[in-house]
C-alpha positions in Angstrom: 0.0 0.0 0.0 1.4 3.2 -1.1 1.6 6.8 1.2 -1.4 8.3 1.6 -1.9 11.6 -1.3 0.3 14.3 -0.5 -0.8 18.1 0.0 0.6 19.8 -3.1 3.9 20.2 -2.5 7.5 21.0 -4.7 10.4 18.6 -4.9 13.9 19.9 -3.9 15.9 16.8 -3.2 16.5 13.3 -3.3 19.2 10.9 -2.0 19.8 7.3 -3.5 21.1 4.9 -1.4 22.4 1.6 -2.7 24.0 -1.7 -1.4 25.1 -4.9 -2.8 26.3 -8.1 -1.1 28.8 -10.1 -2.9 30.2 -13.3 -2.6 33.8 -13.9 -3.3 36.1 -16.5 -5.0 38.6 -16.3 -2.1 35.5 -16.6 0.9 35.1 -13.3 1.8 32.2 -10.8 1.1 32.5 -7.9 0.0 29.9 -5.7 0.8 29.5 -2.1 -1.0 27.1 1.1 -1.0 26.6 3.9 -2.9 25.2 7.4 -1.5 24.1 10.1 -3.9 22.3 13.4 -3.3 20.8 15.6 -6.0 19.2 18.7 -5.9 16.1 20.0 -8.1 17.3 23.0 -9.2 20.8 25.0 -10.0 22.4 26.1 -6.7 26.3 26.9 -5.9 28.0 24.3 -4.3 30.9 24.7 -1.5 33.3 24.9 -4.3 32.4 28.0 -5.3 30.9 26.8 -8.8 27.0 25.4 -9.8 25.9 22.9 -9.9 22.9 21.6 -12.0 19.6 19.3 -11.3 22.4 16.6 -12.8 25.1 17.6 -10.8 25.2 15.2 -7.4 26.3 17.4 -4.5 27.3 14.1 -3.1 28.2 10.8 -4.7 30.2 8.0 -2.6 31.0 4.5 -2.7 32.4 2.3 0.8 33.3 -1.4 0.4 33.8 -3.1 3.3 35.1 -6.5 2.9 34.5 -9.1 5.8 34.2 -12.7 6.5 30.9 -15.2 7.3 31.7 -13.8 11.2 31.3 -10.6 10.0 34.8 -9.3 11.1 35.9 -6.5 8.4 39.2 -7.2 7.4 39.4 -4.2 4.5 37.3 -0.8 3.8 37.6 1.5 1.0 35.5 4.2 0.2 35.6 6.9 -2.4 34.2 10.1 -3.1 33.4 11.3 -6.1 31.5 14.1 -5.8 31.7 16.7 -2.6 30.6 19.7 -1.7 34.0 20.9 -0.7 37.2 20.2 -2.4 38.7 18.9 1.4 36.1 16.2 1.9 37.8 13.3 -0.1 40.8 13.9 2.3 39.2 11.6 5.4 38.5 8.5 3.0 41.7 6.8 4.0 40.5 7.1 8.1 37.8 4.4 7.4 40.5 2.2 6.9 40.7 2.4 10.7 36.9 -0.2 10.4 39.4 -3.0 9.7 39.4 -5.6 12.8 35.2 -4.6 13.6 32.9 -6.6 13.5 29.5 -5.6 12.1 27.9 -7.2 15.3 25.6 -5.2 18.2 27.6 -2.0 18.9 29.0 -1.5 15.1 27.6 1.7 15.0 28.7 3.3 17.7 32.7 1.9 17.5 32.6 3.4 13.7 31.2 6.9 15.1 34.2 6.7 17.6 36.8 5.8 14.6 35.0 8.2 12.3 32.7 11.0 14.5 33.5 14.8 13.7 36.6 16.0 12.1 37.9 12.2 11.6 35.3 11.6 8.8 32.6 12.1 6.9 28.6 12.2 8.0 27.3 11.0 5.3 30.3 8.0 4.8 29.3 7.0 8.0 25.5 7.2 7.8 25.8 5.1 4.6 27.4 2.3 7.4 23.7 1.9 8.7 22.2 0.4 5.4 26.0 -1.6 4.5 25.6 -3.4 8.1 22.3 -5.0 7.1 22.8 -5.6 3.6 25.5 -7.6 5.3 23.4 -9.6 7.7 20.6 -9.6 4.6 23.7 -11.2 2.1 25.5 -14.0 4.1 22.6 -14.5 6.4 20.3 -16.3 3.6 20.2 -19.9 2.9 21.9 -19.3 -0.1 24.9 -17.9 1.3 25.4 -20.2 4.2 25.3 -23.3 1.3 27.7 -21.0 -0.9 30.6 -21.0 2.4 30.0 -24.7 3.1 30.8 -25.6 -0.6 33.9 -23.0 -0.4 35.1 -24.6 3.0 34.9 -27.8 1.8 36.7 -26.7 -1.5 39.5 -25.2 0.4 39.4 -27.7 3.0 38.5 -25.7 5.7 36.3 -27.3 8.4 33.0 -27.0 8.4 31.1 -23.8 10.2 30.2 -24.7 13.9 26.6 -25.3 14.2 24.3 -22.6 16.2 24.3 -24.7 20.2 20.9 -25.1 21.8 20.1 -21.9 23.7 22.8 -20.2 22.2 21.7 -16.2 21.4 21.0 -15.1 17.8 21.3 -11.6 17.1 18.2 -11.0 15.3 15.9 -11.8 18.1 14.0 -8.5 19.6 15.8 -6.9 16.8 12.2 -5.8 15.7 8.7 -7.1 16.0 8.6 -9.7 13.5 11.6 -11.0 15.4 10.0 -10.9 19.1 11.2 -13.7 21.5 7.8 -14.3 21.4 6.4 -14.3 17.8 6.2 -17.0 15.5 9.4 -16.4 13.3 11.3 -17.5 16.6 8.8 -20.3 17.3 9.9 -21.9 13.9 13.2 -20.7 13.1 14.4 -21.1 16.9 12.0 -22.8 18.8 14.9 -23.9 21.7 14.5 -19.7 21.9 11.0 -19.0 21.8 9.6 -17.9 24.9 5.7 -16.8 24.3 2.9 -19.5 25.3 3.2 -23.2 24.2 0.9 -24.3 21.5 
């Protein structure tokens, strides 16, 4: 179901966010978003020149590489388009990601690496959306069949299995995911807590 109709209004900007998950041939992921704003109308940008409907005022990339533990062991980002000619400068600091692991608390470690002067807002708001492409790419079945069939190719050992009782992160992530709601009662019913059927 759509928004309801709008009061008549005028368009003045619009930000595209994309993120991809990708498997690799050496058993990492590499997983990569793309940030890029755009304004409705001509307007002078913080270099001193304007810029056109076309022109982005932003337009970056971040790739953060990790493993099926979700550990990040590389980062690079690029940008392409900024409002000021200094802003590319800070794209080497998210280098300092490498050894994180996009787990509970991601967020707030990369806004300690990264917060004010160290980086760039909207480099690290793009983080928010890369996370859970990450947990959206090696979570599926798909995934976790593609790292068994690597492992066994490069043989590694097999992933440990989950233990009963052991946490899983998504649980009271959201309400679909409630200790207590029927996604738990059938993905991990040793978990569920609501009422017995």
């Amino acid at each position: 179901m759509p928004l309801s109709a709008p009061v008549a209004r005028q368009h003045l900007h619009t930000r595209l966010i994309e993120c991809r998950g990708y498997f690799r041939a050496d058993g990492l992921w590499d997983i990569e978003g793309h940030i890029k704003d755009n304004k409705t109308y001509a307007h002078e940008s913080g270099h001193d020149r304007i810029l056109s409907p076309e022109d982005p005022v932003h337009e970056m990339w971040i790739r953060l590489t990790v493993d099926e533990t979700y550990l990040i062991h590389d980062v690079e980002a690029v940008s392409d388009h900024t409002p000021y000619r200094v802003c590319p400068e800070v794209t080497p600091n998210f280098k300092r990601l490498i050894g994180l692991k996009v787990s509970q608390g991601f967020h707030r470690a990369a806004r300690e690496r990264l917060g004010g002067r160290e980086g760039c807002v909207h480099l690290v708001e793009l983080l928010g959306p890369v996370a859970t492409v990450a947990f959206q790419t090696i979570q599926a079945d798909r995934a976790q069949k593609l790292i068994a069939e690597h492992r066994a190719r490069t043989g590694q050992p097999p992933l440990r299995k989950r233990q009963a009782g052991e946490k899983v992160s998504v649980i009271d992530t959201c309400h679909a995911w409630a200790s207590d709601g029927d996604a738990v009662r059938r993905n991990y019913p040793d978990l569920y807590t609501g009422a017995a059927d």
